[in-house]
N, C-alpha and C positions, 0 to 999 in steps of 0.2 A: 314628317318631312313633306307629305304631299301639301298638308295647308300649308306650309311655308311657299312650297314653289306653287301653289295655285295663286298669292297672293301677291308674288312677283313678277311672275308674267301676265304684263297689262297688255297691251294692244298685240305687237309684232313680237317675233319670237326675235328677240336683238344676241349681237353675238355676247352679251354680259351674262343674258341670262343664261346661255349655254355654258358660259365660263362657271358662272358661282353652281347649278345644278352639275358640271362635270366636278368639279372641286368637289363637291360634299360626298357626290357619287366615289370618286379617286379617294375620300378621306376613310368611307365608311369600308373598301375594298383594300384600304392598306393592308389589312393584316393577315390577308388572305394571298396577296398580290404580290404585295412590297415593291419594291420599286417600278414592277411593271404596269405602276397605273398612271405614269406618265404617257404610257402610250396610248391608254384610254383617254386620258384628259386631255392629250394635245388632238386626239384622231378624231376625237367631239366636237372640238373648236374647228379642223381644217377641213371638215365635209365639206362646208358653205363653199371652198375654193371651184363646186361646179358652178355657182353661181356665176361668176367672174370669168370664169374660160365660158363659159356660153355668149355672155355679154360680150368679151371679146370676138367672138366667133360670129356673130349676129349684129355688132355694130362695126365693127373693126378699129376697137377704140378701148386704149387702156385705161381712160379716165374712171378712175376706180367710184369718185362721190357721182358720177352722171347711172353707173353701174349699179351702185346702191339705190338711188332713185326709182329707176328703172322698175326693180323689183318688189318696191313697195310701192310703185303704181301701177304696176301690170294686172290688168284684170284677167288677161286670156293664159290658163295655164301650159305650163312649161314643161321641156321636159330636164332633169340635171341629173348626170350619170350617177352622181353617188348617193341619189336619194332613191334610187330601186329599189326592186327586188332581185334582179341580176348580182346587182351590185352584193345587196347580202347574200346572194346565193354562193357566189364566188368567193367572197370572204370566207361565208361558212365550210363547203368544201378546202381552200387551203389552211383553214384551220385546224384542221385533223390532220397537219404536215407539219405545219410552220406555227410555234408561241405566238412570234409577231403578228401573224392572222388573225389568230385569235380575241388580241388583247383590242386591236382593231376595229374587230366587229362589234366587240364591248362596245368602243367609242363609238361605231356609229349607229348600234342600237338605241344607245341614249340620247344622241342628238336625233334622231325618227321618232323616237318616242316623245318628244319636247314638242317635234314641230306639229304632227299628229293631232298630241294634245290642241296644239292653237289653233290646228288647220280645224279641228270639228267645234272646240271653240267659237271659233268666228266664223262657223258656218262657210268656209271658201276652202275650196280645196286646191291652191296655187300652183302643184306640180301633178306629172304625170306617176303615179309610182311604178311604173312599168316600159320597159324599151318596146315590149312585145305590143300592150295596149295602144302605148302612143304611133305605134307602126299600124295597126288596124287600123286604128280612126281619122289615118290620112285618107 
C-alpha cells in the first residue's frame, strides 16, 4: 500500500489524495470498525476546514478558489488549529470518554500523516505543528 500512495501523491498533498488514501484506510478497517469508519474517512477529508476558517479570519473573505491559492502559494508557515499537537492531544484524551473521539483522531492521524509525508518530502514544512511553538516565536 505504501508504493501505491507514494506514487500518487505527486506535488501538493490535494484533497483526492486524502480521499482515495482515507477510502483504502476506511476499507482495510471495516472489519474491525464497521461502520464506524465513516467517521474516519469523512474526519480525514474535513481537517483541511482549518485552512479556510484562517483565510477567512486573515483576509476577511469567503472566496473559497482565492483561499485555495493562497495556500499553495504561501511560502511563510502557518499556523491551523486542527493540524496540532493540542489538537491531537484533545482528541486523544476525550477518546478514552467518547467512541466518536476516537474514531476521530483515526481520521486525523491519517490525514498528518499524508501531509507529513509531503511536508518532508518537498522539504517545506508549511504549518506550525504547535499553538504553544507558534506562540514562542512571535
Amino acid at each position: 500500500m505504501l508504493a501505491i500512495t507514494q506514487r500518487l501523491i505527486l506535488n501538493k498533498m490535494l484533497i483526492q489524495y486524502h480521499f482515495l488514501v482515507g477510502l483504502i484506510v476506511s476499507f482495510l478497517l471495516y472489519p474491525v470498525y464497521g461502520i464506524n469508519v465513516l467517521i474516519i474517512f469523512f474526519v480525514n477529508l474535513l481537517v483541511d476546514v482549518d485552512h479556510y476558517i484562517f483565510y477567512i479570519f486573515k483576509f476577511k473573505s469567503f472566496n473559497m478558489i482565492k483561499a485555495h491559492n493562497y495556500f499553495f502559494n504561501e511560502e511563510r508557515p502557518f499556523l491551523l488549529f486542527f493540524h496540532t499537537v493540542e489538537f491531537l492531544l484533545v482528541l486523544l484524551f476525550f477518546s478514552f470518554y467518547f467512541k466518536l473521539a476516537f474514531f476521530a483522531l483515526i481520521g486525523v492521524v491519517i490525514h498528518l500523516l499524508l501531509d507529513t509525508y509531503e511536508e518532508l518530502r518537498e522539504k517545506y514544512i508549511g504549518r506550525f505543528p504547535s499553538i504553544v511553538w507558534w506562540y514562542l516565536r512571535k
